[in-house]
C-alpha positions, 0 to 999 in steps of 0.5 A, a space after each residue: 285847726 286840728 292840733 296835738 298838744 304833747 311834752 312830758 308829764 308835768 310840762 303844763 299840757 292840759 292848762 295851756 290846751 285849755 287856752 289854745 283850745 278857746 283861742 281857735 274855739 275848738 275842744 281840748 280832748 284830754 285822754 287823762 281826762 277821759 280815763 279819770 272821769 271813768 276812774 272816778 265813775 268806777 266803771 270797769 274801765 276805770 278800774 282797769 286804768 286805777 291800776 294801770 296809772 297807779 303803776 305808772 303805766 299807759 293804758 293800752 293803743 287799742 282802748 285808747 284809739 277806741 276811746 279817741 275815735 269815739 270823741 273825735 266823731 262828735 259834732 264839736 270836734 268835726 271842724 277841729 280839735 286839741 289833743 292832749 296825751 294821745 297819740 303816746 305810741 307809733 301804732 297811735 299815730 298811725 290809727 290818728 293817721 287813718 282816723 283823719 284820712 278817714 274824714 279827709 283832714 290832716 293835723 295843722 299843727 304840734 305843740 311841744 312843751 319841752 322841760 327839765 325833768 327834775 323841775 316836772 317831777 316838782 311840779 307834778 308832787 306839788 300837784 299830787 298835795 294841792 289836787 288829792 291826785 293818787 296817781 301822782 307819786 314820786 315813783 310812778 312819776 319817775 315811772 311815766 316821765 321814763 316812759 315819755 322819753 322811750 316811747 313817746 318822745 320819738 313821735 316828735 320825730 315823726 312830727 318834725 319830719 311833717 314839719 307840723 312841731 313848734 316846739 316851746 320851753 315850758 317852763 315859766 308863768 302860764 301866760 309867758 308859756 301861752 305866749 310863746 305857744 301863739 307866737 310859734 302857732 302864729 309864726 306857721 
């Protein structure tokens, strides 16, 4: 299986990519992921992203398709793969295109989490006290969910076109959400 796994900031993405990633014994990539592990390294991409994320902004299409590129040539990913928080752009769907035309594969599916904002700016402020997460502020949360539905949420679009998204309401328990994230998958 090779999925994406996209919704606002909040919407429970890297949780439930976890569990749909041992469902079909495939790697979760997360690009935040990848970006915080460099943050908390203080490597000079790193401290590119601190700034970029403490702003609320996204880091770059042409660091992120690298950084993509990178792990999705490793052993573990060759035979499928869940992406969390990549593609966020038009240009990234297109390098994610040409990647996977690259090695003659496709996308099988496109889990969308989908829900209210006000409940994932909530959701995200608890986050921020319980997880110590600096970038997690009221403001570049606004920020980021802003950005979501100008630049990211118009990629669902594309998806849907390709028949590829289950779209699930994300809102509820972990495991009333992870349900309906299998029943949509199975349901293709």
């Amino acid at each position: 299986m090779r999925m994406l796994i996209m919704g606002p900031p909040g919407a429970g993405k890297g949780t439930q990519a976890r569990a749909i990633a041992d469902r079909y014994a495939i790697p979760a990539i997360s690009t935040g992921d990848i970006f915080r592990a460099n943050v908390s390294q203080g490597t000079p991409l790193g401290l590119e992203v601190k700034r970029i994320m403490a702003e609320g902004g996204y880091v770059g299409d042409d660091v992120t398709n690298a950084i993509v590129a990178d792990r999705l040539a490793e052993p573990d990913a060759r035979e499928g793969f869940l992406l969390d928080g990549y593609p966020r752009t038009l240009a990234q769907v297109e390098a994610l295109d040409a990647l996977l035309a690259e090695q003659q594969a496709a996308l099988d599916a496109v889990v969308v989490l989908t829900a209210d904002t006000d409940e994932l700016v909530a959701r995200l402020l608890r986050r921020a006290e319980t997880d110590g997460r600096e970038d997690d502020t009221e403001d570049a949360i606004r920020v980021r969910q802003a950005k979501y539905t100008e630049e990211t949420a118009p990629l669902l679009d594309v998806y849907r076109q390709r028949g590829l998204l289950v779209e699930v309401d994300g809102i509820g328990t972990v495991d009333e959400v992870g349900q309906r994230i299998l029943a949509g998958l199975d349901a293709r």
